[in-house]
N, CA, C and O atoms as a DFTB+ gen file, in Angstrom:
732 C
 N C O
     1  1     -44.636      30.755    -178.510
     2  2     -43.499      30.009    -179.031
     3  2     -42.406      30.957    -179.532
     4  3     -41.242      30.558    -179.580
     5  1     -42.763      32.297    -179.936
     6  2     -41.347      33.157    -180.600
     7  2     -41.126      33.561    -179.408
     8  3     -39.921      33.503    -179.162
     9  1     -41.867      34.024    -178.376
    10  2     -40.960      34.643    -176.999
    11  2     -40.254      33.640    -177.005
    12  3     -39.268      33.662    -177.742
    13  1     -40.487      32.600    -176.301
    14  2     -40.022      31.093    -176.025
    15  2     -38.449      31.304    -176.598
    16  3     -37.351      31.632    -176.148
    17  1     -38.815      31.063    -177.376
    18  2     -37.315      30.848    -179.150
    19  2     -36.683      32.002    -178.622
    20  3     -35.744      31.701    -177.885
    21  1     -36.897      33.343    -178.757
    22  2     -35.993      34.376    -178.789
    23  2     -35.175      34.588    -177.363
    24  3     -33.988      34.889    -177.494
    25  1     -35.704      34.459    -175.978
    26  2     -35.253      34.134    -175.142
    27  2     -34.248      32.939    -174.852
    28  3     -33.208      33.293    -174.297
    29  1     -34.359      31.771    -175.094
    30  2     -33.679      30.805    -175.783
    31  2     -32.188      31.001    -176.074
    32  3     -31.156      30.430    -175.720
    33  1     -32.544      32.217    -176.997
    34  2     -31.442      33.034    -178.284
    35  2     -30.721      33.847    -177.212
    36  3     -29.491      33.836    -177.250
    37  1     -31.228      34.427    -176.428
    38  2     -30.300      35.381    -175.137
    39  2     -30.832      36.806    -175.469
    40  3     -30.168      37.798    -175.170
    41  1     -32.484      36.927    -176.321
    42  2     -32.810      38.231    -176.449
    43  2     -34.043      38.463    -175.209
    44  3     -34.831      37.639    -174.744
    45  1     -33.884      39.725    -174.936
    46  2     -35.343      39.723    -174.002
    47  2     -36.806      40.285    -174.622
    48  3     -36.955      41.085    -175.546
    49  1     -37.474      39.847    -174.101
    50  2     -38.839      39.891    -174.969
    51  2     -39.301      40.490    -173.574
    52  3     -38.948      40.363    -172.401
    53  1     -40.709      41.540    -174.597
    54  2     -41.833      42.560    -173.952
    55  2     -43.163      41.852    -174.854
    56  3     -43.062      41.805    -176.080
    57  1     -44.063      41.458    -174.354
    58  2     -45.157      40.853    -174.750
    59  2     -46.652      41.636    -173.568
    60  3     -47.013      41.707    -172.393
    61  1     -47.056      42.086    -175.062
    62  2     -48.304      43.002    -174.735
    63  2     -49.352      42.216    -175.074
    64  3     -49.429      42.057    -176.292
    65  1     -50.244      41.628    -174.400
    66  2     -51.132      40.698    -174.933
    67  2     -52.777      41.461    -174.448
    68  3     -53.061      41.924    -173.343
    69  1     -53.453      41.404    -175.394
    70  2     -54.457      42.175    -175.276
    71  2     -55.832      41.055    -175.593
    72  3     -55.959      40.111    -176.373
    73  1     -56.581      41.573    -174.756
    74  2     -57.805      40.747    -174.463
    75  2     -58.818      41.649    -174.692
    76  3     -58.456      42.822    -174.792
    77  1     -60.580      41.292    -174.858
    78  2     -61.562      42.134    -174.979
    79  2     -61.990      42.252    -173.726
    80  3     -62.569      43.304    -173.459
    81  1     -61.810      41.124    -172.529
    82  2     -62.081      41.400    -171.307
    83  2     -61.246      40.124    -170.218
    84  3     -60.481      39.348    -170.791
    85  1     -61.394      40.013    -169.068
    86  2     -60.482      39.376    -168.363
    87  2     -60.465      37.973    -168.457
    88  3     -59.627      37.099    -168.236
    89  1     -61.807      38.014    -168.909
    90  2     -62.059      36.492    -168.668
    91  2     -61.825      35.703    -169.946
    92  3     -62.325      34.586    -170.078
    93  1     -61.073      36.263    -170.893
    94  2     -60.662      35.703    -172.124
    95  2     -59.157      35.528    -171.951
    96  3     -58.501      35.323    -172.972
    97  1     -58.312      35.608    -170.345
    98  2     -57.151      35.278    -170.137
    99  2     -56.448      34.187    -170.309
   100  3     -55.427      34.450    -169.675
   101  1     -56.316      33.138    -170.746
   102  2     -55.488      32.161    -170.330
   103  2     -54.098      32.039    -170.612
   104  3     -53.514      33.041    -171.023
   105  1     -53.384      30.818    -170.434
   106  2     -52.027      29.767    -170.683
   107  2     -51.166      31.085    -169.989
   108  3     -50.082      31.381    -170.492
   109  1     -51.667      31.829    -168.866
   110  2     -50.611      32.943    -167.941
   111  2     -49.255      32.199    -168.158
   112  3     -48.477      32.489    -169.067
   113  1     -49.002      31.000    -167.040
   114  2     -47.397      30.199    -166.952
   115  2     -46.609      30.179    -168.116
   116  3     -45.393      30.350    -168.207
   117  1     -47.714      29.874    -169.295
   118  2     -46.426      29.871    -170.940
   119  2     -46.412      31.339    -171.411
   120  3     -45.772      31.672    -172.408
   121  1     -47.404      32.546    -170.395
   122  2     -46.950      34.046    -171.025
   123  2     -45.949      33.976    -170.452
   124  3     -44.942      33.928    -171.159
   125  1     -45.805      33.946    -169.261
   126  2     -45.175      34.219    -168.074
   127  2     -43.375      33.765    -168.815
   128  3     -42.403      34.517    -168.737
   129  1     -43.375      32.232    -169.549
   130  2     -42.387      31.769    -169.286
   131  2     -41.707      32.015    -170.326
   132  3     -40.599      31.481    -170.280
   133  1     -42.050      33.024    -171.908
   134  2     -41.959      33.378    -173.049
   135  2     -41.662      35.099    -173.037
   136  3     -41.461      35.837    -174.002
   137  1     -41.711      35.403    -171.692
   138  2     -41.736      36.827    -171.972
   139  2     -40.871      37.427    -170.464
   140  3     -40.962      36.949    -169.333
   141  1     -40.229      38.349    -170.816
   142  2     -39.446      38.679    -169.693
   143  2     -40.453      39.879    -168.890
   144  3     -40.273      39.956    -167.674
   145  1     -41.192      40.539    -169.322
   146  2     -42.170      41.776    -169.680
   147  2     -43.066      41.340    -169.851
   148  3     -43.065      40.617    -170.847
   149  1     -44.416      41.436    -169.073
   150  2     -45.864      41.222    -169.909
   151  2     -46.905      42.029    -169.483
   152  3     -47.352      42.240    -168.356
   153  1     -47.130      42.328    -170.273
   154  2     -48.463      43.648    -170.052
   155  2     -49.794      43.214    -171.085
   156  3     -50.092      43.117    -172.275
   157  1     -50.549      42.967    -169.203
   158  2     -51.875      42.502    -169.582
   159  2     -52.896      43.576    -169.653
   160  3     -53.186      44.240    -168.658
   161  1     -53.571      43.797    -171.083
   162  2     -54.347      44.592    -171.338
   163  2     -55.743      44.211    -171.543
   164  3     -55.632      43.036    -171.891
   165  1     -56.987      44.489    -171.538
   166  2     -58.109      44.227    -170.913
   167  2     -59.079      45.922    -171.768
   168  3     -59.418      46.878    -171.070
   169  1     -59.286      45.866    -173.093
   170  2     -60.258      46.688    -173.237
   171  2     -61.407      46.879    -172.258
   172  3     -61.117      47.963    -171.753
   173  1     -62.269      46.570    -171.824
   174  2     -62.964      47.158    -170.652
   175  2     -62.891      45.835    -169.255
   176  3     -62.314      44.750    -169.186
   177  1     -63.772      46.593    -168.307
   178  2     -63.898      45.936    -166.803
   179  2     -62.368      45.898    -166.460
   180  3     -61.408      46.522    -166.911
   181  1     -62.554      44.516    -165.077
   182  2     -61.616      44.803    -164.651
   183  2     -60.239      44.037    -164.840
   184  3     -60.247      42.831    -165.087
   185  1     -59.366      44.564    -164.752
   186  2     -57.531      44.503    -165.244
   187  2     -57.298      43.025    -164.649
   188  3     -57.929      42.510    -163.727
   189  1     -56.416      42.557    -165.271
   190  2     -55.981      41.324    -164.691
   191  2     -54.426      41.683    -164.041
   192  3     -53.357      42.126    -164.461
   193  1     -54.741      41.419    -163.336
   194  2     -53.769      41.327    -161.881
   195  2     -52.390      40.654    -162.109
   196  3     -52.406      39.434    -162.275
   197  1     -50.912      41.458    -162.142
   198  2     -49.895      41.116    -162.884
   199  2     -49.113      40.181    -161.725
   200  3     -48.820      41.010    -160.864
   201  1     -48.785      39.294    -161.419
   202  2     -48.156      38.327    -160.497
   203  2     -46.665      38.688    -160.523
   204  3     -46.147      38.341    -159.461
   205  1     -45.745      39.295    -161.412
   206  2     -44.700      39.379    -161.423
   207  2     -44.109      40.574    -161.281
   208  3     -44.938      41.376    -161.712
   209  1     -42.903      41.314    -160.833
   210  2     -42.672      42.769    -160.539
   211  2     -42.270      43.265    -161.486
   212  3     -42.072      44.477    -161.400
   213  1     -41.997      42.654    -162.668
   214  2     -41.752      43.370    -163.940
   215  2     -43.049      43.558    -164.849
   216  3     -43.191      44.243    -165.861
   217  1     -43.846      42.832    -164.252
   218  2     -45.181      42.842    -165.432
   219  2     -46.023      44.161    -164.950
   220  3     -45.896      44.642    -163.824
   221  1     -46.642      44.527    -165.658
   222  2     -48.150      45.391    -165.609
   223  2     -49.338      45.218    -166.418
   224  3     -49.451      44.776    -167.561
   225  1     -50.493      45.798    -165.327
   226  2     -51.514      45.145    -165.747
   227  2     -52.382      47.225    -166.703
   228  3     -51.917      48.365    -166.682
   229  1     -53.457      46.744    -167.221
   230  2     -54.105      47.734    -167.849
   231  2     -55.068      47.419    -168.582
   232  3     -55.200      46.373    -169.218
   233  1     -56.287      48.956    -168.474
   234  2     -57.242      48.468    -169.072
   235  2     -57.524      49.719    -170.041
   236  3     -57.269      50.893    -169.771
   237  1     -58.183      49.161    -171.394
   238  2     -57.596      49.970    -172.387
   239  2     -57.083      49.340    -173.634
   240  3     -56.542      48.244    -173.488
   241  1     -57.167      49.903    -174.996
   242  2     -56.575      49.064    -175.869
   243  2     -55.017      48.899    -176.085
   244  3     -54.138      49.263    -175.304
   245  1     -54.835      48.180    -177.493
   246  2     -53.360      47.599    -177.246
   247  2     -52.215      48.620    -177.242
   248  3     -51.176      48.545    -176.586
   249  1     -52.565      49.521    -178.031
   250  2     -51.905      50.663    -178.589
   251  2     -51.949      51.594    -177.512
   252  3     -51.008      52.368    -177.336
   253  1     -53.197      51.593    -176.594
   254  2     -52.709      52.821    -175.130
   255  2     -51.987      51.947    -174.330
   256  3     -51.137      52.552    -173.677
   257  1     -52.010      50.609    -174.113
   258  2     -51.209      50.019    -173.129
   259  2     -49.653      50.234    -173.661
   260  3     -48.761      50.257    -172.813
   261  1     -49.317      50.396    -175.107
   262  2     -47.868      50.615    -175.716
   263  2     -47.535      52.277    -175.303
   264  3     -46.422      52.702    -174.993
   265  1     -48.313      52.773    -175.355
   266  2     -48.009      54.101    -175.048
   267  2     -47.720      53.950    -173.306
   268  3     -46.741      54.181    -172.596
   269  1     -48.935      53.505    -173.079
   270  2     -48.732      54.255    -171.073
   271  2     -47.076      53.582    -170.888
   272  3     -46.123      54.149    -170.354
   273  1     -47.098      52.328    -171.459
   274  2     -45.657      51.625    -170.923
   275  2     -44.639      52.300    -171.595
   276  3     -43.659      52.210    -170.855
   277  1     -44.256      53.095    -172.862
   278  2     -43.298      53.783    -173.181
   279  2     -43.393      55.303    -172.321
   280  3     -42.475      56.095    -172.110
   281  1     -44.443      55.373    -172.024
   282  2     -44.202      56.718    -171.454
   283  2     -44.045      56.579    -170.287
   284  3     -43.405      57.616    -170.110
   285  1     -44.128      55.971    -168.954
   286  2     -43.748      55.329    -167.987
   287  2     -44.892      55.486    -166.658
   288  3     -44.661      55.716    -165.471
   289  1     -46.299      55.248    -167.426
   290  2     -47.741      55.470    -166.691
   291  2     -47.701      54.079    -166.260
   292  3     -48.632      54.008    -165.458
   293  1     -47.220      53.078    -166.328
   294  2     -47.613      52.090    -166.023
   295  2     -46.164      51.686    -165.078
   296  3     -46.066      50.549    -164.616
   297  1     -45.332      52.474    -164.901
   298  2     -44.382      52.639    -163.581
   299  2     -42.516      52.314    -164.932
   300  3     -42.337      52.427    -166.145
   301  1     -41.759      51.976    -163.935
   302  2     -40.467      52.435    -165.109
   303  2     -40.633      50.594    -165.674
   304  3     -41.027      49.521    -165.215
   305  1     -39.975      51.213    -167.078
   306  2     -40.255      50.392    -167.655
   307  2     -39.044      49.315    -167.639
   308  3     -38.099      49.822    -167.035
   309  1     -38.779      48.179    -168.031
   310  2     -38.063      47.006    -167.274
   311  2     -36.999      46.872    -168.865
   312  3     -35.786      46.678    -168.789
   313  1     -37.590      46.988    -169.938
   314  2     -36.589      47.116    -171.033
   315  2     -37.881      48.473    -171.707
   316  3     -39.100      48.435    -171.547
   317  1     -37.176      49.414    -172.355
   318  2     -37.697      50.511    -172.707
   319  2     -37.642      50.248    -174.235
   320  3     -36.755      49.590    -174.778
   321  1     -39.076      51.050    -175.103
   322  2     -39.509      50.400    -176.227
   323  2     -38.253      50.939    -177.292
   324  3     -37.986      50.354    -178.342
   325  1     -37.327      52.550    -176.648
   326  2     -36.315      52.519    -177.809
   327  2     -35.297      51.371    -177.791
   328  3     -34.969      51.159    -178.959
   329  1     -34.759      50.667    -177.076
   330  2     -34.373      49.505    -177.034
   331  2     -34.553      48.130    -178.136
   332  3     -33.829      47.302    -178.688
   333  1     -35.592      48.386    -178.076
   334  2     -36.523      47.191    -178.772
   335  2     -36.129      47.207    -180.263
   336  3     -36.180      48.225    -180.954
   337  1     -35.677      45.822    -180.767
   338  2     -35.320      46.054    -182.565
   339  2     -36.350      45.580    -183.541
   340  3     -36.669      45.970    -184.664
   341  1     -36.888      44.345    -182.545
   342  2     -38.590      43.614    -183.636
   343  2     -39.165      43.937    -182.829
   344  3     -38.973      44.249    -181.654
   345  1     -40.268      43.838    -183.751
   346  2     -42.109      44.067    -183.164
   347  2     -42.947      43.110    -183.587
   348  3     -43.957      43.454    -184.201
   349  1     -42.721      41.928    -183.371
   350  2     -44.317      40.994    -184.377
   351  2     -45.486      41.435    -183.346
   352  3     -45.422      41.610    -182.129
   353  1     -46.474      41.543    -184.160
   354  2     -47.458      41.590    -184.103
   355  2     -48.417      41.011    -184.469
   356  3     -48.876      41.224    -185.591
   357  1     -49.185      39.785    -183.287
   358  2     -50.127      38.680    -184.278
   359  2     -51.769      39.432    -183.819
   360  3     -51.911      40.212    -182.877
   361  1     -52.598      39.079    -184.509
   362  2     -53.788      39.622    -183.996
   363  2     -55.215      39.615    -185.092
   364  3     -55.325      38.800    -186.007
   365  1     -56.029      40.464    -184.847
   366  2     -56.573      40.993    -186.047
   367  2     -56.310      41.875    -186.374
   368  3     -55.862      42.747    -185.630
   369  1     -56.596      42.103    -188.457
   370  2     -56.540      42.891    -188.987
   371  2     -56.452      43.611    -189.111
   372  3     -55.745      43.948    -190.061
   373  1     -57.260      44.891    -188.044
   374  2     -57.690      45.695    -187.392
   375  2     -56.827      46.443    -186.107
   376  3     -56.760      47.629    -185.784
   377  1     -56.294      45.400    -185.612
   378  2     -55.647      45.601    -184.492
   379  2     -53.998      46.272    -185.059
   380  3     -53.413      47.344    -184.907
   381  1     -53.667      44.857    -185.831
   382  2     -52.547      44.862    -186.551
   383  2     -51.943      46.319    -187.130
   384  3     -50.948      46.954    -186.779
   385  1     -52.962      46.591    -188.170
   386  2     -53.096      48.058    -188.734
   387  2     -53.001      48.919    -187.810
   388  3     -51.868      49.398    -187.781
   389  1     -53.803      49.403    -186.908
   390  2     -53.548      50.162    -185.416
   391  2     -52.518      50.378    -184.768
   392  3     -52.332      51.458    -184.207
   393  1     -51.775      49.515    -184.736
   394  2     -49.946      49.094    -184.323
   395  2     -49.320      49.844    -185.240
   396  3     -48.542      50.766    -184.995
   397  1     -49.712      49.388    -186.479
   398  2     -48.417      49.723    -188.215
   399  2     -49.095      51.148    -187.717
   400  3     -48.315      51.801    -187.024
   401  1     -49.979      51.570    -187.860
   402  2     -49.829      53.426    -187.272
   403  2     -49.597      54.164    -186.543
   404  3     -49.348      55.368    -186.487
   405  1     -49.701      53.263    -185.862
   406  2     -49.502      54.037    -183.875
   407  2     -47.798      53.919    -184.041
   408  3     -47.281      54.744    -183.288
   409  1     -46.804      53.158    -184.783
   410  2     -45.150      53.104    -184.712
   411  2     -44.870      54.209    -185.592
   412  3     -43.741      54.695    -185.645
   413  1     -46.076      54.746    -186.463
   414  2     -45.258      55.959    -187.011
   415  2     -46.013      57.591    -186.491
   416  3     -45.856      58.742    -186.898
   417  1     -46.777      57.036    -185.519
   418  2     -47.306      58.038    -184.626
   419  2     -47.347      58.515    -183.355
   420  3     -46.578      59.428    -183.055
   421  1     -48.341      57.926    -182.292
   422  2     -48.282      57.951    -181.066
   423  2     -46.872      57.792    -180.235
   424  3     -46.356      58.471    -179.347
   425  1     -46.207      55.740    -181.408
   426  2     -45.368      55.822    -180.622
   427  2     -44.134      55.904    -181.275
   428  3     -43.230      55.146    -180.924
   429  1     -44.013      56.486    -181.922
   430  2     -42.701      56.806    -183.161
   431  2     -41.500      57.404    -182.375
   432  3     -40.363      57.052    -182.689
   433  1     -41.691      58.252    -181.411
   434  2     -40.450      58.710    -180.527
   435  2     -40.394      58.320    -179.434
   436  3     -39.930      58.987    -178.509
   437  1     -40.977      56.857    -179.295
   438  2     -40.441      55.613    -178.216
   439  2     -40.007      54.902    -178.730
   440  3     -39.359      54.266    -177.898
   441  1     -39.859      54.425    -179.787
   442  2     -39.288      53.112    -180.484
   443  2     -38.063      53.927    -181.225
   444  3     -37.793      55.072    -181.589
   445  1     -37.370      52.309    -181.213
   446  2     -36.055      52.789    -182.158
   447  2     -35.962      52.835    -183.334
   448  3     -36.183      51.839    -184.023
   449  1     -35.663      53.839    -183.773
   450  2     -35.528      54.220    -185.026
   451  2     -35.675      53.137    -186.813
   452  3     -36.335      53.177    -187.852
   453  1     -34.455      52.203    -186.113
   454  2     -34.608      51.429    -187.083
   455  2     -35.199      49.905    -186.498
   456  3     -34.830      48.831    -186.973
   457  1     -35.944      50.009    -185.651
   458  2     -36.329      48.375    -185.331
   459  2     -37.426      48.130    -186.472
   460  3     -38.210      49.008    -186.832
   461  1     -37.391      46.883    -186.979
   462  2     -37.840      46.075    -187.668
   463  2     -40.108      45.420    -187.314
   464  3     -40.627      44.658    -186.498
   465  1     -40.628      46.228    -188.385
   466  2     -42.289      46.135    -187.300
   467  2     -42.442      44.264    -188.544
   468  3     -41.788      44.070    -189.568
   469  1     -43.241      43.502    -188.064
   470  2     -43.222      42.135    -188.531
   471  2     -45.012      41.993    -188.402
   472  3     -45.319      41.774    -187.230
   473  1     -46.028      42.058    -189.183
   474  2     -47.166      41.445    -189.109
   475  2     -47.175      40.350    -189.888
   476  3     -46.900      40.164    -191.073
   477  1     -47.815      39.142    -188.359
   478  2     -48.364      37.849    -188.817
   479  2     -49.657      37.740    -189.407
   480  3     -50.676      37.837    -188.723
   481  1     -49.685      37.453    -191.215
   482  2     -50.974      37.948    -191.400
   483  2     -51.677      36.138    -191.053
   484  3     -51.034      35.098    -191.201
   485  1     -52.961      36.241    -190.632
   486  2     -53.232      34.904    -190.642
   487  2     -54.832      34.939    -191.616
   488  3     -56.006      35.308    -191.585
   489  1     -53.467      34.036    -192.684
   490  2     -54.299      33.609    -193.911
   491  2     -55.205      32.906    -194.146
   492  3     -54.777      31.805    -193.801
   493  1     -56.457      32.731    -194.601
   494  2     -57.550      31.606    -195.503
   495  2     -56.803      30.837    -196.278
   496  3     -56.244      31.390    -197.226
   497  1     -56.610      29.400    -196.074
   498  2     -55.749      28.799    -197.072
   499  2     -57.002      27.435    -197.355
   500  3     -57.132      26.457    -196.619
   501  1     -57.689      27.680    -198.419
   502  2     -58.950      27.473    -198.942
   503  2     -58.266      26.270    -199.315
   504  3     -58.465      25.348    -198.524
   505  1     -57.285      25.921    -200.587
   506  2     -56.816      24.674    -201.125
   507  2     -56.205      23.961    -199.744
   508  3     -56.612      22.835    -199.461
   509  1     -55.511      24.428    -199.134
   510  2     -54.835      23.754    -198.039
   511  2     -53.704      23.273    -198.587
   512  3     -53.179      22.422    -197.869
   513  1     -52.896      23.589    -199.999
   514  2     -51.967      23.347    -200.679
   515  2     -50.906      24.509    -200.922
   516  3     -49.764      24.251    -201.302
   517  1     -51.214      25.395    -200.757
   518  2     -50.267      26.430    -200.185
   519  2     -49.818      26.830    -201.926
   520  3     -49.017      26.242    -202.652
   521  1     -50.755      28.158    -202.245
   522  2     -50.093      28.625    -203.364
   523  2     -50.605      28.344    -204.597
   524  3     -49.927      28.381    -205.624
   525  1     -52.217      27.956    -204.537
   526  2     -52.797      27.350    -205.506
   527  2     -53.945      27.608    -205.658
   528  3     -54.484      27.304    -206.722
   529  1     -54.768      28.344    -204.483
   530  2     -56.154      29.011    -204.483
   531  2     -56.227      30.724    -204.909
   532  3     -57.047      31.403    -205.527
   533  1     -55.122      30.967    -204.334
   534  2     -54.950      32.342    -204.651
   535  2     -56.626      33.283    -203.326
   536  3     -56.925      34.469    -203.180
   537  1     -56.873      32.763    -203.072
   538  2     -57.307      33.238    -201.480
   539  2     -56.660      34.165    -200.202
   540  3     -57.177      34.738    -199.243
   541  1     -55.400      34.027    -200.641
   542  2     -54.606      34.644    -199.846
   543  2     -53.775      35.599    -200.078
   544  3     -52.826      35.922    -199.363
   545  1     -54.244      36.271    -201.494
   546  2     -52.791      36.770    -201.917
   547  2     -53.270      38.398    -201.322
   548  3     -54.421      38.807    -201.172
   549  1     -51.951      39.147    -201.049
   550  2     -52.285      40.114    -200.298
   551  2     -50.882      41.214    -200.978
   552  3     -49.684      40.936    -200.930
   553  1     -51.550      42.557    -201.618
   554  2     -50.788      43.395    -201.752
   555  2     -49.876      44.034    -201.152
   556  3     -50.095      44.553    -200.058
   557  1     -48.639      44.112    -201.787
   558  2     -47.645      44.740    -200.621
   559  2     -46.912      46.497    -201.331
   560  3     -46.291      46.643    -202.383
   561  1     -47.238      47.436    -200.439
   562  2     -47.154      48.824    -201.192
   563  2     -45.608      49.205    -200.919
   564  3     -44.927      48.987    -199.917
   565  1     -45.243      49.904    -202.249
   566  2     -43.513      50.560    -201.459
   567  2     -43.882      51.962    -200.226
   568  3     -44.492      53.008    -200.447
   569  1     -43.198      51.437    -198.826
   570  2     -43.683      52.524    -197.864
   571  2     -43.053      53.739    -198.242
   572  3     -43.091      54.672    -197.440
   573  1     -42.445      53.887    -199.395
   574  2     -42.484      55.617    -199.401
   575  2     -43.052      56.078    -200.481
   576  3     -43.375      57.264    -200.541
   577  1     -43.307      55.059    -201.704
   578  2     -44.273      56.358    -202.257
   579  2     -45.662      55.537    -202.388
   580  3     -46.320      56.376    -203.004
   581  1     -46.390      54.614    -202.234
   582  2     -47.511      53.948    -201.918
   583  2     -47.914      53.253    -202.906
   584  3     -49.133      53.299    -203.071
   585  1     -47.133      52.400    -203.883
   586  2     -47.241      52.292    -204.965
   587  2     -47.603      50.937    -204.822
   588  3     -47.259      50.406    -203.766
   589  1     -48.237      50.237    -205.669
   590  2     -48.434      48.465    -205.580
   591  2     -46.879      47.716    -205.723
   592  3     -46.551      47.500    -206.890
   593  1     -46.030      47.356    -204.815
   594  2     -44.960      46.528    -205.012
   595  2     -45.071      45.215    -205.262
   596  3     -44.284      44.838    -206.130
   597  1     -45.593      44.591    -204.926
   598  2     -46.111      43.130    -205.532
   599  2     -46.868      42.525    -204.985
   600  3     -46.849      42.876    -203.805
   601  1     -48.058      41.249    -205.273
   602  2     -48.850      40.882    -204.417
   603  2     -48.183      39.232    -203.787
   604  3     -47.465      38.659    -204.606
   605  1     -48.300      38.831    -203.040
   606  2     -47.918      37.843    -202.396
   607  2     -48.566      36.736    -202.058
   608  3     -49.651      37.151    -201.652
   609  1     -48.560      35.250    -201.957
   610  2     -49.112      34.386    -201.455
   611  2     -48.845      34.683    -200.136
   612  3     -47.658      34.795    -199.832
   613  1     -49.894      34.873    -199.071
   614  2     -49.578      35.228    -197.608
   615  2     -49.671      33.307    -197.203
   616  3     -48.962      32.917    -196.275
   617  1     -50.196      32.692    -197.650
   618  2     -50.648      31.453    -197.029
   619  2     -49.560      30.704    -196.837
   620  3     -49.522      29.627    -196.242
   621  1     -48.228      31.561    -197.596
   622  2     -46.712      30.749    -198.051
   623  2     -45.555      31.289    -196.855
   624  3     -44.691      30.483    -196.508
   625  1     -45.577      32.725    -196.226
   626  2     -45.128      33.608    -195.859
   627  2     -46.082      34.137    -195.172
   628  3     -46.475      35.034    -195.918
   629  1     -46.942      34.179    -193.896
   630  2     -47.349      34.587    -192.666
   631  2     -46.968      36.492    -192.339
   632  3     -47.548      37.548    -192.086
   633  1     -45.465      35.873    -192.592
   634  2     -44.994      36.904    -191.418
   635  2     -44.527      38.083    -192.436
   636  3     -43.763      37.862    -193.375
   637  1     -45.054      39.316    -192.153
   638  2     -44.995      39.897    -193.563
   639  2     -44.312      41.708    -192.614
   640  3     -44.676      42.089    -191.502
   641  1     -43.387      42.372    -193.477
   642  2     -42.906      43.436    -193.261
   643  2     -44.162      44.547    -193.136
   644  3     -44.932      44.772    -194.070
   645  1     -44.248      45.283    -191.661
   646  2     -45.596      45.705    -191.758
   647  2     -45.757      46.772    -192.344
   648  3     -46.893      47.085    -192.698
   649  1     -44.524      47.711    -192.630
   650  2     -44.657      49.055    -193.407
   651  2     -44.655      48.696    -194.902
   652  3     -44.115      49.560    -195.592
   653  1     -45.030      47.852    -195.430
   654  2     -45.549      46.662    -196.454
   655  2     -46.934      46.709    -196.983
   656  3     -47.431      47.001    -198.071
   657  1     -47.395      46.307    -195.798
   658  2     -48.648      45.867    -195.929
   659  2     -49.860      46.937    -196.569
   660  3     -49.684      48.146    -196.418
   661  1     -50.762      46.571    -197.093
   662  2     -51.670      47.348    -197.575
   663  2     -52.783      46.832    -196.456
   664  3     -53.107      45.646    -196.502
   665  1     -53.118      47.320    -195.887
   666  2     -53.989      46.924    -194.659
   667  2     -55.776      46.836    -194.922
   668  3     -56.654      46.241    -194.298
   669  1     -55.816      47.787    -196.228
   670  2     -57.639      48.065    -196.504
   671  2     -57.207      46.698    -197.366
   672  3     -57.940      45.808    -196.934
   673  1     -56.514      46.266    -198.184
   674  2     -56.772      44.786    -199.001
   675  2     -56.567      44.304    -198.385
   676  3     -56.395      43.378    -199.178
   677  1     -56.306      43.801    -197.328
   678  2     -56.371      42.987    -196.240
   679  2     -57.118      42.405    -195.472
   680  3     -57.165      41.268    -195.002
   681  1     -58.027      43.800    -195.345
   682  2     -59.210      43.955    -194.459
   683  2     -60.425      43.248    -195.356
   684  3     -61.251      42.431    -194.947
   685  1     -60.281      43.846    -196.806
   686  2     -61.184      43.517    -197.611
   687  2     -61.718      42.220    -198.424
   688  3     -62.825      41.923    -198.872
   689  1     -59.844      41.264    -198.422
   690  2     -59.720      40.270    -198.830
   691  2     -60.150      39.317    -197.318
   692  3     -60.728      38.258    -197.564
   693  1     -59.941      39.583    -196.048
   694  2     -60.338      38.738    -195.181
   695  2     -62.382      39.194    -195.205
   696  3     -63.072      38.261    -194.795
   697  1     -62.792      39.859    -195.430
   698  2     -64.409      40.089    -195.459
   699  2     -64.817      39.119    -196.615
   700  3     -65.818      38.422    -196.451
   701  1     -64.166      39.044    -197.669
   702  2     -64.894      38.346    -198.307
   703  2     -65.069      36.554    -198.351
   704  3     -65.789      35.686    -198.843
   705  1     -64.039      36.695    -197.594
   706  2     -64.039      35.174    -196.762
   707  2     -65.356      34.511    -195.315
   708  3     -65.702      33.375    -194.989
   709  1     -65.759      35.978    -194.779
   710  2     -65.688      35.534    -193.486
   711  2     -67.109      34.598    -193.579
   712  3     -67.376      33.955    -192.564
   713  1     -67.844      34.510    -194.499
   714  2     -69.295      33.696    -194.499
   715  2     -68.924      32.435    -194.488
   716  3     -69.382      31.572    -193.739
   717  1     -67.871      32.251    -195.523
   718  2     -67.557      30.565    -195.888
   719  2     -66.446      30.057    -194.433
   720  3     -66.326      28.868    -194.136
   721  1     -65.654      31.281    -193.591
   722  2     -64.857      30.477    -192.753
   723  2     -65.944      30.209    -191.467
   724  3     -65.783      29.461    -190.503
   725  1     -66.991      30.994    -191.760
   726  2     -68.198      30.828    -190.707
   727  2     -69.010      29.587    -190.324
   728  3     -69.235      29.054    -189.238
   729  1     -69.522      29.194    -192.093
   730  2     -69.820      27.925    -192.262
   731  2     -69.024      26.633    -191.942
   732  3     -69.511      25.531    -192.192
């Protein structure tokens, strides 16, 4: 739905969608129709097969498929990542964090300078009242000197600035959930 929207808007969208294997592919036509760019990634076996001449396929995690495509292993690239001004990033925890490091690492001199990184955190919202369980609240650090900047209802606000984020309370506040979202 944000490719969707931003295209819409007259921006072009690159959508890296990453799978644990092929057969966890689906709704291709609404990637297809949300993204000008799509690069299907496939941690192991085999790659899913890109139908379009701008797309590429890869197998490998999310963060080497961002690299091979900024560096131009996966052939020239169709909008190039210094180009690019947002980054949301929905996913797990885990994944998420991996991204927020890999933009000030791996791929820090492919991206533009000042584009904007956006993690969707997806919250436990235990009351279902938004702002009242306190289940969700998630620390946010100042990214230059690492300090606690304030903690946040995430269950209110999703979409959170990722050089922000404190990623181990994150990690730690979603573990202590995961028995009861199990049940």
């Amino acid at each position: 739905s944000i490719g969707k929207k931003a295209r819409e808007r007259a921006n072009r969208v690159i959508y890296f969608a990453g799978y644990k294997k092929a057969e966890d592919f689906y709704k291709r036509e609404e990637l297809e129709e949300a993204a000008d760019v799509l690069i299907l990634s496939v941690d192991r076996g085999e790659a899913i097969p890109a139908r379009r001449t701008t797309d590429r396929s890869f197998v490998g995690n999310i963060v080497e498929a961002m690299v091979a495509y900024a560096t131009g292993r996966l052939g020239p690239a169709e909008i190039p990542l210094s180009r690019v001004d947002r980054m949301i990033v929905i996913g797990s925890d885990r994944m998420m964090a991996a991204v927020a490091r890999a933009r000030k690492s791996v791929l820090a001199t492919h991206l533009k300078p000042d584009h904007v990184g956006i993690a969707s955190i997806n919250s436990p919202m235990q009351c279902m009242m938004k702002e009242v369980c306190a289940q969700c609240l998630q620390k946010h650090r100042d990214p230059v000197t690492g300090a606690t900047k304030e903690i946040v209802f995430s269950c209110f606000n999703q979409d959170q600035l990722m050089d922000e984020m404190d990623w181990g309370h994150l990690a730690a506040r979603l573990r202590q959930n995961t028995v009861a979202e199990k049940l």
